[in-house]
C-alpha positions as CSV (number, residue, x, y, z in Angstrom):
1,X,45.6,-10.8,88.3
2,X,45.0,-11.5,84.6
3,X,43.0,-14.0,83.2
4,X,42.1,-15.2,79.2
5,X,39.2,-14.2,77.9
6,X,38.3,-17.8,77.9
7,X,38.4,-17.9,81.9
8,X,37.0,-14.9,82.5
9,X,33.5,-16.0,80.5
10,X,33.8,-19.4,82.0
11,X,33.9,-17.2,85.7
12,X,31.1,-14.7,84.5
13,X,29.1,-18.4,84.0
14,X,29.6,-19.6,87.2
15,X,28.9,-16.4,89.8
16,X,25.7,-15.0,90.4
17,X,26.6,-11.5,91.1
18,X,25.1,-9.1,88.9
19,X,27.3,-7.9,86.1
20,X,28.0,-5.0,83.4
21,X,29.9,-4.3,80.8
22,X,30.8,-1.8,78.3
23,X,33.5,-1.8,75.8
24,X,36.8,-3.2,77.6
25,X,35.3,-3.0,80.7
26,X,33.7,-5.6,82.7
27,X,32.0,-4.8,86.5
28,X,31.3,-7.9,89.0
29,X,28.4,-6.4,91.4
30,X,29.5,-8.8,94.2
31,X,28.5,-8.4,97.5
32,X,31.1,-6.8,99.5
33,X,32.3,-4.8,96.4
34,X,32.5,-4.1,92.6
35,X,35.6,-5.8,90.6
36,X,36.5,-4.5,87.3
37,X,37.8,-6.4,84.7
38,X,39.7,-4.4,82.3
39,X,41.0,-6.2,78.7
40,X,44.6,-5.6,78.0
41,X,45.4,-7.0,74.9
42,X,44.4,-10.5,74.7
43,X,43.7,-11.2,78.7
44,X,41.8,-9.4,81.2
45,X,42.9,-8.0,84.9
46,X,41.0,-7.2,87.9
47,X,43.4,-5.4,90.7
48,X,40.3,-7.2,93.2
49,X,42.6,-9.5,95.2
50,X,45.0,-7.1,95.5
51,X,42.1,-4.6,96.9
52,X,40.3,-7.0,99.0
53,X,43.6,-8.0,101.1
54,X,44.6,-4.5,101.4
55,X,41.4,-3.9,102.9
56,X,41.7,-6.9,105.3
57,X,45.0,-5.7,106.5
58,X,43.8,-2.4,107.6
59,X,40.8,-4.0,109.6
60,X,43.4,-6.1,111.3
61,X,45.4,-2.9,112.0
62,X,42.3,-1.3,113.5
63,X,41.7,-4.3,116.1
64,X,45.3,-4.1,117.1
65,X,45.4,-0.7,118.0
């Protein structure tokens, strides 16, 4: 997922996690896990959803077996 810069600051505004950053690089302390932010060209992207669903998915494989 990739977001302007715009909506990614207005985001950072409204969480309470803890956050980092370095050059390029932004890190959302949440609680259940970290989410990077990485800028690519003009917008930034966080693989997070992507993650957190996989994740889901393989619990729900675990109660079914």
């Amino acid at each position: 997922m990739c977001i302007s810069a715009e909506a990614l600051a207005l985001f950072l505004n409204l969480i309470v996690a803890p956050v980092t950053s370095e050059p390029g690089r932004i890190i959302v302390h949440a609680t259940e896990n970290d989410a990077h932010w990485v800028q690519v060209e003009d917008r930034w992207c966080t693989m997070a959803p992507q993650i957190q669903g996989r994740e889901m998915f393989a619990e729900l494989a675990k109660e079914d077996a």
